[in-house]
C-alpha positions as a Markdown table, in Angstrom:
| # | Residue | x | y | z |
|---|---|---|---|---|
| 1 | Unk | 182.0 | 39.6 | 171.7 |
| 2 | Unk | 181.6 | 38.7 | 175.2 |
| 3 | Unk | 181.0 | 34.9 | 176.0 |
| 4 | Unk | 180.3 | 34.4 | 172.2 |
| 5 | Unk | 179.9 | 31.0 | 171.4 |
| 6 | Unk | 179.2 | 27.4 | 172.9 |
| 7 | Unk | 182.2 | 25.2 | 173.6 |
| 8 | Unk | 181.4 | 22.7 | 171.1 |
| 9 | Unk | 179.6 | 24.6 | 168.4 |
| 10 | Unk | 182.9 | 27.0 | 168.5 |
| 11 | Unk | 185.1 | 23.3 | 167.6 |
| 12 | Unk | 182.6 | 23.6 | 164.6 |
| 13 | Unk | 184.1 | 27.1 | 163.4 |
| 14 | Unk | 187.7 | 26.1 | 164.7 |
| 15 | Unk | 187.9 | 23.3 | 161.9 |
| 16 | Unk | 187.3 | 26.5 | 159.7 |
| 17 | Unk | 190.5 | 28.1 | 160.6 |
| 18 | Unk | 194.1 | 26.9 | 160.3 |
| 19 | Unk | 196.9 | 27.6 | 163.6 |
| 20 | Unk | 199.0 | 30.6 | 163.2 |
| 21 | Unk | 202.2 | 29.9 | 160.6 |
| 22 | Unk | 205.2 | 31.5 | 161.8 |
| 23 | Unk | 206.4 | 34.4 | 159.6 |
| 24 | Unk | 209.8 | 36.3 | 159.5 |
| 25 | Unk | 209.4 | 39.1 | 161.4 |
| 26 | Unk | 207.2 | 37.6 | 163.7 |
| 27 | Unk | 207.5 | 34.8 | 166.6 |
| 28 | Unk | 204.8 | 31.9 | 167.6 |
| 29 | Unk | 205.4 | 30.0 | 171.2 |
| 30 | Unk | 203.8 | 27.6 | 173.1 |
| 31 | Unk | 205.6 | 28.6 | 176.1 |
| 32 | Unk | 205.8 | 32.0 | 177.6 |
| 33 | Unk | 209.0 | 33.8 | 177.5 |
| 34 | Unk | 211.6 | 33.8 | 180.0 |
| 35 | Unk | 211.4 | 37.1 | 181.9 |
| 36 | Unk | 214.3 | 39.7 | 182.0 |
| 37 | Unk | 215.7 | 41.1 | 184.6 |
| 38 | Unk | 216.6 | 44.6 | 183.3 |
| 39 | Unk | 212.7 | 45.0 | 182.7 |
| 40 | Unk | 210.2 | 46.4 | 184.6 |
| 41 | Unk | 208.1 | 44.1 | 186.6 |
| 42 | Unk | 204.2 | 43.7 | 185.2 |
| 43 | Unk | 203.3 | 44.4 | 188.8 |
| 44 | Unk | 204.4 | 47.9 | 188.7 |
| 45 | Unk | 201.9 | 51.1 | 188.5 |
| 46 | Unk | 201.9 | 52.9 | 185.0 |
| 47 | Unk | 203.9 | 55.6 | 186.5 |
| 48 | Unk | 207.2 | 53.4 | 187.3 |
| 49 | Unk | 207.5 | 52.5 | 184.1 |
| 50 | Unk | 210.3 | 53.6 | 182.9 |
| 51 | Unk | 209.7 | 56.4 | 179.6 |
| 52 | Unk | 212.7 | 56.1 | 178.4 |
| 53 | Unk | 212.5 | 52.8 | 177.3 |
| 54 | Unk | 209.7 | 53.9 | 174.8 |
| 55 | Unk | 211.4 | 55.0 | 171.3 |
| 56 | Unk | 210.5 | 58.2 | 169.7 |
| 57 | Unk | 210.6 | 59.6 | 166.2 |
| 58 | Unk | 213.2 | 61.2 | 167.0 |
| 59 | Unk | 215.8 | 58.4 | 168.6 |
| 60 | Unk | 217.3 | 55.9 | 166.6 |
| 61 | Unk | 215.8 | 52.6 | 167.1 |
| 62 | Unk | 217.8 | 50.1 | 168.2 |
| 63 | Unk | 215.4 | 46.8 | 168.8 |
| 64 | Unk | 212.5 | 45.9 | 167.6 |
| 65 | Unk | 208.7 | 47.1 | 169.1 |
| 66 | Unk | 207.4 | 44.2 | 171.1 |
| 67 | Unk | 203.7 | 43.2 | 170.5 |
| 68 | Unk | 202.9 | 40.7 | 172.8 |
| 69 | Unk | 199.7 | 38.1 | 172.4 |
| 70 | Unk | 198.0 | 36.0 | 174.6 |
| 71 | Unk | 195.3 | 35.4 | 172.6 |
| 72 | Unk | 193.4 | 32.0 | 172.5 |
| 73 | Unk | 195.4 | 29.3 | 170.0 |
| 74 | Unk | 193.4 | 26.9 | 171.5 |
| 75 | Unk | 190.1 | 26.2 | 173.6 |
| 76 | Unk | 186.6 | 27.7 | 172.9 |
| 77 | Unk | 187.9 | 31.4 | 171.8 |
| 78 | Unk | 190.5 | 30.1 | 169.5 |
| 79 | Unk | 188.0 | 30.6 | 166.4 |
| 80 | Unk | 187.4 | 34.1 | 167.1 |
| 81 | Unk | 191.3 | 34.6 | 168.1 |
| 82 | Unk | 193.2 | 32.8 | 166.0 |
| 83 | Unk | 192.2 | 34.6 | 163.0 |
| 84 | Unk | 192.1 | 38.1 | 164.2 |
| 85 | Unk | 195.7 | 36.8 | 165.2 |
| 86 | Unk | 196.6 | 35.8 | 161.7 |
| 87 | Unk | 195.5 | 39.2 | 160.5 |
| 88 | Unk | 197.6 | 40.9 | 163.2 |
| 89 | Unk | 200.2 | 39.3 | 161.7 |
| 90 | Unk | 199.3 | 40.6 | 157.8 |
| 91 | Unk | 199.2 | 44.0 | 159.3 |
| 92 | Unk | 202.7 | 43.7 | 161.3 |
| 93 | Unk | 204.3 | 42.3 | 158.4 |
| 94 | Unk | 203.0 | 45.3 | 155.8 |
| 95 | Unk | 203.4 | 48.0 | 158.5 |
| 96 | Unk | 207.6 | 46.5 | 158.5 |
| 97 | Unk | 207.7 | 46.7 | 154.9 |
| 98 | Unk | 206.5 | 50.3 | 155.2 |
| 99 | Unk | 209.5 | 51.2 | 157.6 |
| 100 | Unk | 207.8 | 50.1 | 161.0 |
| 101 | Unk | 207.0 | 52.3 | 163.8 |
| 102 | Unk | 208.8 | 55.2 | 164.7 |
| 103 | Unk | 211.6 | 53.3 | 162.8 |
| 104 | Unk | 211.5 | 50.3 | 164.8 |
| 105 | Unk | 210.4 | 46.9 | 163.4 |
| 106 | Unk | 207.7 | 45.4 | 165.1 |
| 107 | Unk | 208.0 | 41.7 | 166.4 |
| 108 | Unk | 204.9 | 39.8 | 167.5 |
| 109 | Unk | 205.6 | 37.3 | 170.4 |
| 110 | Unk | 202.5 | 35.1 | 170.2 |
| 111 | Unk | 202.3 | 32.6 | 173.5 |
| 112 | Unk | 198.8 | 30.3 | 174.0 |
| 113 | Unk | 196.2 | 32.2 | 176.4 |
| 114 | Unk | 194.5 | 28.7 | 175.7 |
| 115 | Unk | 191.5 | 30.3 | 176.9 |
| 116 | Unk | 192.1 | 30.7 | 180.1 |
| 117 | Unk | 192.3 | 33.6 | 182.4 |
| 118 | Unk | 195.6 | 32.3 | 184.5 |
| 119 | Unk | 197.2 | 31.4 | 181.7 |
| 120 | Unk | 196.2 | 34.8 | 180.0 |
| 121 | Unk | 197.6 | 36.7 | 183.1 |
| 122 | Unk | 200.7 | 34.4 | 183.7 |
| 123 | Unk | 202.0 | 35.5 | 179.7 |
| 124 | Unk | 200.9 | 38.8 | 180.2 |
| 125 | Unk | 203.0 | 39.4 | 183.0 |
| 126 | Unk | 206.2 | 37.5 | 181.0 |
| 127 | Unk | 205.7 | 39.2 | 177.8 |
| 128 | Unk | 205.6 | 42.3 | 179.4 |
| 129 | Unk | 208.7 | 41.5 | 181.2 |
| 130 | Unk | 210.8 | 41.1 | 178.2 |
| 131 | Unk | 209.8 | 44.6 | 176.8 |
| 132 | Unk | 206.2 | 44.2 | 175.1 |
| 133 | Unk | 205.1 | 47.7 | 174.1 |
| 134 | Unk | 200.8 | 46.6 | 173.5 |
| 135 | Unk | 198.9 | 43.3 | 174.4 |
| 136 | Unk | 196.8 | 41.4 | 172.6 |
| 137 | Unk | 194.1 | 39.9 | 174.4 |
| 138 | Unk | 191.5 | 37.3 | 173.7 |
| 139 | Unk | 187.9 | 39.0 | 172.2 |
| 140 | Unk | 185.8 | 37.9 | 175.4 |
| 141 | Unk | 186.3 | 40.1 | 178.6 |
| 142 | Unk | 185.9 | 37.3 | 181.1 |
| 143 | Unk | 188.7 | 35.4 | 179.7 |
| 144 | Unk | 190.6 | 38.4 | 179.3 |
| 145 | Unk | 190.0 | 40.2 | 182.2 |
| 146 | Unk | 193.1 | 39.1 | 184.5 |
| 147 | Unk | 195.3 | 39.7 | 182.0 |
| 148 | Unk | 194.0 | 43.4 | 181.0 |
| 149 | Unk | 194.5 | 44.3 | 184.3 |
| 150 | Unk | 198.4 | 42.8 | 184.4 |
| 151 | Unk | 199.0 | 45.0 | 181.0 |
| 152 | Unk | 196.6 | 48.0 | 183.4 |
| 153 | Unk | 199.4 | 47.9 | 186.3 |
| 154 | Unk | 202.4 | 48.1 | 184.1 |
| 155 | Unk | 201.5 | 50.8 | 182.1 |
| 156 | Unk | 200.8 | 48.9 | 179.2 |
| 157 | Unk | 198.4 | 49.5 | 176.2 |
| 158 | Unk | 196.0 | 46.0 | 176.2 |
| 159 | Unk | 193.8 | 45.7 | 172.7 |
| 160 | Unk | 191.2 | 43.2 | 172.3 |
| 161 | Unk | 190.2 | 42.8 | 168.6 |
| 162 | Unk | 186.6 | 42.0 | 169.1 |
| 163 | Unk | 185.3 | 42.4 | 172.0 |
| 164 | Unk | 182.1 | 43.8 | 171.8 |
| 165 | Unk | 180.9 | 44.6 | 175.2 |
| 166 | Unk | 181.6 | 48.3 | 176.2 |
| 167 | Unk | 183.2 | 47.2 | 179.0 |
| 168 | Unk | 186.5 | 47.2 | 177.4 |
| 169 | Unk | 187.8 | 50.2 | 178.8 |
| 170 | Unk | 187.4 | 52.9 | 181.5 |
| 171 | Unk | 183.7 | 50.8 | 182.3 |
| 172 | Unk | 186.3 | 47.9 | 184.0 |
| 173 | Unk | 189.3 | 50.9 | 185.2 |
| 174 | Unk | 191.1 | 49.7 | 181.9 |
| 175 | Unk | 192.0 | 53.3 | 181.2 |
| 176 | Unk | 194.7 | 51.7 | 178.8 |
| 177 | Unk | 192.3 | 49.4 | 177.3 |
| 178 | Unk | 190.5 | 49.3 | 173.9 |
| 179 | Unk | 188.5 | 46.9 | 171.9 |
| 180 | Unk | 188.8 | 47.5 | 168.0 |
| 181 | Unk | 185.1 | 45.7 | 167.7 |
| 182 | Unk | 181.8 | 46.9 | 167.3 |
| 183 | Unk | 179.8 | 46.4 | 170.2 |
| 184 | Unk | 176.0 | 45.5 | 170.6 |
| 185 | Unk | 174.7 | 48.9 | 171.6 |
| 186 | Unk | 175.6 | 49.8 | 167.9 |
| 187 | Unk | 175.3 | 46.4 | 166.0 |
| 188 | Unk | 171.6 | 45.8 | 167.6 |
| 189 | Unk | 170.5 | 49.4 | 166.9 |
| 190 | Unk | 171.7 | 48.8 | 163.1 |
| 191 | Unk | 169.2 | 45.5 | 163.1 |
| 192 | Unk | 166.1 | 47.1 | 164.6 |
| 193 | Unk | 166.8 | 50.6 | 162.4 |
| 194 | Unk | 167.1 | 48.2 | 158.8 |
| 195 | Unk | 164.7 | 45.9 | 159.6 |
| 196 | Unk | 161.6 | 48.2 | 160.7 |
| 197 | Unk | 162.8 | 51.1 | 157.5 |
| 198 | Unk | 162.6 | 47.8 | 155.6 |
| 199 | Unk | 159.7 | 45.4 | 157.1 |
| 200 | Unk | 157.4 | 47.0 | 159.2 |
| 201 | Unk | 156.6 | 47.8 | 162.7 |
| 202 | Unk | 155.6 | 44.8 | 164.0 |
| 203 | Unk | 158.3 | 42.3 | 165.6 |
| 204 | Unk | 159.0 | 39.4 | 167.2 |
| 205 | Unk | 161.8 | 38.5 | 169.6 |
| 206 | Unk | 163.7 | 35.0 | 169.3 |
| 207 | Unk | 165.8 | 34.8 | 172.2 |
| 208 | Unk | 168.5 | 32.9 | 172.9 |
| 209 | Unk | 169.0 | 33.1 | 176.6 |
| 210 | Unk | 172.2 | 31.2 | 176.8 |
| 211 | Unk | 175.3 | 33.8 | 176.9 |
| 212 | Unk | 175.1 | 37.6 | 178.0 |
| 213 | Unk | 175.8 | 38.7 | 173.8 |
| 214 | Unk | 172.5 | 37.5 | 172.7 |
| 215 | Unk | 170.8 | 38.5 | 175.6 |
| 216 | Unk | 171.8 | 41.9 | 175.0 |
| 217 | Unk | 171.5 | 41.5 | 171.6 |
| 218 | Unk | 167.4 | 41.4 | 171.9 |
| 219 | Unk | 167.4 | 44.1 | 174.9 |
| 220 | Unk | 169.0 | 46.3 | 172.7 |
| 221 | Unk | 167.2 | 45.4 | 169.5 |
| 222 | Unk | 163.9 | 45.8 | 171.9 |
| 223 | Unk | 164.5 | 49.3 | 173.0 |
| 224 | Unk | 165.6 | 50.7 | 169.6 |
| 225 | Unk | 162.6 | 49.3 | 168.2 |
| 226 | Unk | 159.9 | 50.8 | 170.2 |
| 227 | Unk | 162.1 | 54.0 | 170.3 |
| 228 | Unk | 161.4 | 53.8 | 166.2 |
| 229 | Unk | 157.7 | 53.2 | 167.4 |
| 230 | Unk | 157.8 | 49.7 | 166.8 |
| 231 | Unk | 155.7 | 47.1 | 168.5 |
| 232 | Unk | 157.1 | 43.6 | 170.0 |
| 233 | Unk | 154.4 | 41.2 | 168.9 |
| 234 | Unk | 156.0 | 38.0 | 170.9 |
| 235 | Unk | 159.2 | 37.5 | 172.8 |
| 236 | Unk | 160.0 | 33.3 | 173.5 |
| 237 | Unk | 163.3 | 32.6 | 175.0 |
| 238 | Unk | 165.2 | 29.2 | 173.9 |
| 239 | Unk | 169.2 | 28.2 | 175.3 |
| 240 | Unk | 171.4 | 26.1 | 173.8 |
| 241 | Unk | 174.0 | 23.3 | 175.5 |
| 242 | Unk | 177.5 | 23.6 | 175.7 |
| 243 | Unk | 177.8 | 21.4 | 172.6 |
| 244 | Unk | 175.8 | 23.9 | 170.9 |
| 245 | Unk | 172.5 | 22.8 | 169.8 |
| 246 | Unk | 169.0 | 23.6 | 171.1 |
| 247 | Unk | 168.9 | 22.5 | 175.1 |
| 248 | Unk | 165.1 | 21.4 | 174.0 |
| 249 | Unk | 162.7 | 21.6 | 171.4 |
| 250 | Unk | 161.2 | 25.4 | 170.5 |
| 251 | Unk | 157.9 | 23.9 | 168.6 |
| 252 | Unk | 156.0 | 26.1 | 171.5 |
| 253 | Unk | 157.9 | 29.1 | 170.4 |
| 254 | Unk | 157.4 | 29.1 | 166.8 |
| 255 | Unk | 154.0 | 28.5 | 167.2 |
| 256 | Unk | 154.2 | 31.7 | 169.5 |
| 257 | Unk | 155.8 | 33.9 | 167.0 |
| 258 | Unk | 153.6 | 32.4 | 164.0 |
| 259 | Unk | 150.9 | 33.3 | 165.7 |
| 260 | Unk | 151.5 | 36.8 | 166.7 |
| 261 | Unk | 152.0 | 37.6 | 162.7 |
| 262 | Unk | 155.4 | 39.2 | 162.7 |
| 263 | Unk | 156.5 | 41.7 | 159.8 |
| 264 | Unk | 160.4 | 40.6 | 161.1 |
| 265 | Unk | 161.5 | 38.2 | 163.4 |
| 266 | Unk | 164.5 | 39.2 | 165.4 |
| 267 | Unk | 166.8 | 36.3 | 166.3 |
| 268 | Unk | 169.2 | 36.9 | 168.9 |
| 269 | Unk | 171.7 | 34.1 | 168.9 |
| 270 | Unk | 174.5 | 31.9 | 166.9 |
| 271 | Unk | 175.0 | 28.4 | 165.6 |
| 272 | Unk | 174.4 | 25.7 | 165.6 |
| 273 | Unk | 171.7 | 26.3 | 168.3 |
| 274 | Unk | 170.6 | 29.4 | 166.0 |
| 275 | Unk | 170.7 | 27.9 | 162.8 |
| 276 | Unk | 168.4 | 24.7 | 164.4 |
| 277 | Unk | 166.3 | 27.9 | 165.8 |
| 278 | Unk | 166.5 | 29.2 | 162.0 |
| 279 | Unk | 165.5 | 26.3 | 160.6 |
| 280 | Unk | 162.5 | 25.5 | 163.1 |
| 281 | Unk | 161.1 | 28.9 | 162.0 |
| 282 | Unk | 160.5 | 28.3 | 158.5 |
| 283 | Unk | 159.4 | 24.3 | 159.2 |
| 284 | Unk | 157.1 | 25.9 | 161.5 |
| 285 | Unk | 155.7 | 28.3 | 158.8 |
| 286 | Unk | 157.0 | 31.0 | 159.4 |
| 287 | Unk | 157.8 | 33.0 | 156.8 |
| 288 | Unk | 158.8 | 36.1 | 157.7 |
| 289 | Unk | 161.6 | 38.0 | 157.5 |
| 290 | Unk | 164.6 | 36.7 | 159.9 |
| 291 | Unk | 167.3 | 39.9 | 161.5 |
| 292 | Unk | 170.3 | 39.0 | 163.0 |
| 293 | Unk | 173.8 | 40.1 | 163.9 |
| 294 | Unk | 177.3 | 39.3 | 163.6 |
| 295 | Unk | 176.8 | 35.4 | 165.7 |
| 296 | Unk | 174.8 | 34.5 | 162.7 |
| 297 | Unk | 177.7 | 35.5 | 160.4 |
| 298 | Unk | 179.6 | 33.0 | 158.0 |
| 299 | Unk | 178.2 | 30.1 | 155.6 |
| 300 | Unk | 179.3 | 27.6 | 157.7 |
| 301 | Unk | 175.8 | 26.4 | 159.1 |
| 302 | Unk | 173.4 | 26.5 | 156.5 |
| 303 | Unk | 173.6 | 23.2 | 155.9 |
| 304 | Unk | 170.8 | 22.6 | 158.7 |
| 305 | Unk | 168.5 | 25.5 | 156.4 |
| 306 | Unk | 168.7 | 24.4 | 153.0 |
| 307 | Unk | 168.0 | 27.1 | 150.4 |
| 308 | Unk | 167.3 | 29.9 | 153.5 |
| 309 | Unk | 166.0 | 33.0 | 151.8 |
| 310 | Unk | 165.1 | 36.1 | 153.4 |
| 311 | Unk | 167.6 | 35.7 | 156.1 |
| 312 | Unk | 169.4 | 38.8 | 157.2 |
| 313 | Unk | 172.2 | 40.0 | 159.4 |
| 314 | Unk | 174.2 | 42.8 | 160.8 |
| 315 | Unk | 178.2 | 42.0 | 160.9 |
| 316 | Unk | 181.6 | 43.9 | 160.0 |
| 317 | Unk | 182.4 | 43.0 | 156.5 |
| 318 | Unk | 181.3 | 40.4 | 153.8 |
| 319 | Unk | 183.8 | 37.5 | 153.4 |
| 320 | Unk | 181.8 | 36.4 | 150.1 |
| 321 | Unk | 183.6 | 38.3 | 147.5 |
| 322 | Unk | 181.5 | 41.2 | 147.0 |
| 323 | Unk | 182.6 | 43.7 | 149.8 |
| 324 | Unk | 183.2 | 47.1 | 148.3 |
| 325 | Unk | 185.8 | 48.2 | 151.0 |
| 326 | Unk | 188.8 | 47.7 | 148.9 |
| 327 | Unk | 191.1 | 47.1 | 152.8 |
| 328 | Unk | 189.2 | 44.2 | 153.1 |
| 329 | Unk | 189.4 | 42.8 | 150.1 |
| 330 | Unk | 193.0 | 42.6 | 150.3 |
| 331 | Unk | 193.0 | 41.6 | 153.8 |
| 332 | Unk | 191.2 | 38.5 | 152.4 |
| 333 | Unk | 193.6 | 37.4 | 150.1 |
| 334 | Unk | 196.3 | 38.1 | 152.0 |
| 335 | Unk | 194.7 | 35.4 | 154.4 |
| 336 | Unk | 194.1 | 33.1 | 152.4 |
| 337 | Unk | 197.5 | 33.7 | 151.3 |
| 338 | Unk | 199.0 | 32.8 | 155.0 |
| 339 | Unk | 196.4 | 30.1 | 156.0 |
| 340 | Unk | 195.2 | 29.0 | 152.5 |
| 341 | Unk | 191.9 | 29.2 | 153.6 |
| 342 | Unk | 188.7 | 31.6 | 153.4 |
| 343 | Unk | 187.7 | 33.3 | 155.6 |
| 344 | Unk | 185.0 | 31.7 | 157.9 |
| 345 | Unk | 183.1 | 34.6 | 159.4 |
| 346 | Unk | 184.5 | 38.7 | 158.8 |
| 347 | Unk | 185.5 | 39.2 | 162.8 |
| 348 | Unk | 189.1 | 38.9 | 161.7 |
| 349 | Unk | 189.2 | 42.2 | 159.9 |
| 350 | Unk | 189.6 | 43.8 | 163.7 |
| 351 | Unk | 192.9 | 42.0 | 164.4 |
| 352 | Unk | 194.7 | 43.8 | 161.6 |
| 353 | Unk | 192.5 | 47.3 | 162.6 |
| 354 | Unk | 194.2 | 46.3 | 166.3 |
| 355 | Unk | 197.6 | 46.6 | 164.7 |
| 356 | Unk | 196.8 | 49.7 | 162.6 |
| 357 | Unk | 195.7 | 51.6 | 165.8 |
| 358 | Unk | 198.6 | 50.7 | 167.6 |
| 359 | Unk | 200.8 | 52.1 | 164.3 |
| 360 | Unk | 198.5 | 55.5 | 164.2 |
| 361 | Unk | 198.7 | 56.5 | 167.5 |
| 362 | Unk | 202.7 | 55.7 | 168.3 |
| 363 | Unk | 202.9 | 58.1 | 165.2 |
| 364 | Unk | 200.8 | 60.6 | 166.6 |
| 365 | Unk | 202.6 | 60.5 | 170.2 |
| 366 | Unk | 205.7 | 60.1 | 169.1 |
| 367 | Unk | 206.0 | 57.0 | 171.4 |
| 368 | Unk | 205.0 | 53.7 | 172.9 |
| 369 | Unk | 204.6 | 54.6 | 176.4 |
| 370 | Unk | 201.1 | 53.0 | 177.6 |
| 371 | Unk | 199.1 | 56.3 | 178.5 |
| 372 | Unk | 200.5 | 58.6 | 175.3 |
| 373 | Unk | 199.3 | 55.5 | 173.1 |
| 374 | Unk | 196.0 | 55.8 | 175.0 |
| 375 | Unk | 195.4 | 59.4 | 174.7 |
| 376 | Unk | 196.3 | 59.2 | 170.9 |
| 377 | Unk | 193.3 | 56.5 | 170.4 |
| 378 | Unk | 191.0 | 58.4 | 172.5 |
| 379 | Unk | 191.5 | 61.2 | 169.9 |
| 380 | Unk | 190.5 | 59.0 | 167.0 |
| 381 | Unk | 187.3 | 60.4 | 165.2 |
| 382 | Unk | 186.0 | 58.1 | 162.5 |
| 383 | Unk | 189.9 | 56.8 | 161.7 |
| 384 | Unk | 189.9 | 54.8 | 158.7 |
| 385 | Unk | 190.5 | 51.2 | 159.5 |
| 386 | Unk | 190.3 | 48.1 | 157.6 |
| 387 | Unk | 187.6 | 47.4 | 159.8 |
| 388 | Unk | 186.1 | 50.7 | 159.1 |
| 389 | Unk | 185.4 | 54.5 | 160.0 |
| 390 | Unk | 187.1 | 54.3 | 164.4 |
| 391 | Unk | 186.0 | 56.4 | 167.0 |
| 392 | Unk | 187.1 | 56.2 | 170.4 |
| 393 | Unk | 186.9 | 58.7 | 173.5 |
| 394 | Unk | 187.8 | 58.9 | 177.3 |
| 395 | Unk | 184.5 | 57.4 | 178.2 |
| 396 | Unk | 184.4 | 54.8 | 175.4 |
| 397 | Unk | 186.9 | 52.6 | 174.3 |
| 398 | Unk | 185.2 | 50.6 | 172.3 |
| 399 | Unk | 183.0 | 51.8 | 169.1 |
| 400 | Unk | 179.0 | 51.8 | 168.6 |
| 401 | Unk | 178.9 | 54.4 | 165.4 |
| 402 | Unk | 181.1 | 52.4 | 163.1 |
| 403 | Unk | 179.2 | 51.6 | 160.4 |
| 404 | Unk | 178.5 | 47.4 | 159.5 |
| 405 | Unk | 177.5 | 45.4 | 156.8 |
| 406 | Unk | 174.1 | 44.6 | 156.3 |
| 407 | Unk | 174.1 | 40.9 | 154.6 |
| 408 | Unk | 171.0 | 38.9 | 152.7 |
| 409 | Unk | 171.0 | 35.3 | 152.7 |
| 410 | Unk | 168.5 | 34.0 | 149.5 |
| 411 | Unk | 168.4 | 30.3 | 148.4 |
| 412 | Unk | 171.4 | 30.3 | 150.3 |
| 413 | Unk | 173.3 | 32.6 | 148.8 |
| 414 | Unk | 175.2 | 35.6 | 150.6 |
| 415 | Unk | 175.2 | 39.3 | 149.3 |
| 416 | Unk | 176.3 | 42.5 | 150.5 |
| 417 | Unk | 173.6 | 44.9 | 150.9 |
| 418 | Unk | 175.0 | 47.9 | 152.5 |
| 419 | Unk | 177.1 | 49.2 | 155.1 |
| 420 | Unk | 175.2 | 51.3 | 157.7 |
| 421 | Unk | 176.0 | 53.4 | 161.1 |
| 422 | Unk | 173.5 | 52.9 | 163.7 |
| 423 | Unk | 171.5 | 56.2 | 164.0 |
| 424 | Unk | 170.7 | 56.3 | 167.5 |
| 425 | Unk | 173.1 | 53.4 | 169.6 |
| 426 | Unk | 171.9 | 52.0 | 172.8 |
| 427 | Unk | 174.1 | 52.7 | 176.0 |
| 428 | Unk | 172.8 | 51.4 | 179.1 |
């Protein structure tokens, strides 16, 4: 997602997830490699970089395949990075212990983007030094921007595991950039297409105005909705602080919404801001239906809503047990496995989906060279991926049909509803 949560409501999450454990065939550092000097410089076009470097099916592999990460193990993206990171690692390890890639091992040389975009262009540029074949970048494009574009000049496939902006990709001139996320113009579309099927036509907007993914959010949810013909009954706006919690009180704007006699309420935004918004709506009466997406995902904040009912939300997969996609349910054990903990919120099925892309398309071009791995992906037509039925094409690189789960909170209980494809997605 793009700018997804609040510095200090994402420390909330980040006590939910453990740091990356170092496994066999894979490496963890705090420091960024030294650079080689027989490798090609990051500053080079695609086209100076040398093919023959990239192993084929055909030649014997003599090293391992480099997947580099500068990824966020700490600052305000960590909790969406670290565990998409830890999954990367679940999906490296069983993709070795199925023979590799093109009969190479693959090695992941983790270094600390710490959520910065220097930092995250520095490592990019070392890693990619010393031979690294795909980059893993942090799930929010302005963080990772700089170092997409390093991984851009040197020929290098970049993969964000969940960023959800559609500009991932030829949008920014990343023509060797992907997200493995689902991004708003699908997710939204799936919210306003469930809820009015389900509800009614009459809606109400709860806006949090406080980062560009919830703003879109509700301008997507808006559009689809009177698309469906669908009427917006009320529309209040509310922002959160950096520590994330309402910047002020919203008794205006319930009384708003309460008034205007919503079949649905659609609330664009994430904790804990959202879940104080959450809870004001039903203190202030309202009783209606509540639709949200994947911010609102995870158990973690419904301690400020007590026995919530009739609280649902758009998001990739349910972490509570009951998910029917067999992938994921062994993705979650194998994560608790490594971090021996549950999973907080279901983002982190992307990281392993990153590393099963990568696998799929060196297979299918016969090579790691940046713009044959890129062609490959752009091939992919409903690819099935932990996180789910991929798409990608030369225009998009990041997917709006995949379907997502549909999720029900009642007395504060989780289930699995459904997974759905957004009928008609929302590109702007």
């Amino acid at each position: 997602m793009k700018r997804t949560k609040a510095a200090g409501i994402l420390a909330v999450a980040a006590s939910l997830s453990l740091v990356i454990a170092g496994c066999a065939s894979t490496s963890t550092s705090s420091e960024a490699p030294a650079a080689s000097a027989a490798a090609p410089s990051a500053a080079a076009p695609a086209e100076a970089a040398p093919s023959a470097a990239a192993p084929s099916a055909a030649a014997e592999c003599t090293e391992p395949i480099i997947i580099g990460s500068a990824m966020a193990q700490t600052g305000f993206m960590s909790p969406f990075d670290v565990p998409a990171l830890d999954t990367a690692r679940i999906a490296i390890e069983k993709a070795n212990a199925e023979g590799g890639v093109l009969g190479c091992q693959l090695e992941l040389v983790a270094v600390d983007g710490e959520t910065n975009p220097d930092k995250g262009a520095q490592i990019a540029t070392d890693l990619i030094s010393q031979g690294a074949k795909m980059l893993l970048v942090t799930c929010d494009y302005d963080i990772n921007a700089k170092a997409s574009q390093v991984a851009q000049d040197a020929g290098v496939l970049v993969i964000a595991p969940c960023v959800g902006d559609t500009i991932m990709g030829p949008d920014a001139g990343l023509t060797l950039g992907f997200s493995l996320g689902s991004a708003v113009p699908g997710e939204a579309a799936i919210m306003a297409e469930y809820a009015f099927e389900k509800f009614g036509p009459n809606a109400a907007l709860f806006k949090d105005m406080s980062i560009k993914y919830t703003q879109n959010q509700c301008k997507v949810f808006e559009e689809r909705w009177t698309q469906l013909g669908g009427k917006i009954v009320a529309a209040p706006e509310f922002s959160q602080t950096p520590e994330g919690s309402l910047a002020s009180p919203v008794t205006a704007q319930v009384k708003e919404i309460k008034e205007s006699k919503p079949d649905v309420v659609a609330l664009c935004s994430y904790p804990g801001g959202g879940a104080e918004a959450a809870a004001a709506l039903r203190a202030g009466g309202v009783g209606a239906p509540v639709i949200s997406g994947f911010g609102m995902d995870g158990a973690f904040w419904l301690g400020a809503v007590p026995d919530l009912s009739d609280f649902y939300f758009v998001t990739y997969a349910s972490v509570f047990g009951d998910d029917p996609n067999p992938k994921v349910a062994a993705l979650l054990a194998a994560y608790k496995e490594l971090t021996g903990s549950d999973a907080a919120t279901s983002g982190l099925v992307t990281g392993a989906s990153s590393i099963e892309a990568f696998k799929l398309a060196a297979e299918q071009a016969g090579s790691t060279d940046g713009a044959a791995l890129a062609a490959a992906l752009e091939a992919f037509s409903e690819v099935d991926l932990t996180a789910g039925p991929t798409s990608f094409s030369p225009e998009l690189h990041v997917n709006v049909t995949r379907p997502m789960a549909v999720m029900e909170i009642q007395k504060g209980k989780h289930a699995f509803i459904e997974y759905r494809a957004a009928q008609q997605p929302i590109l702007n």
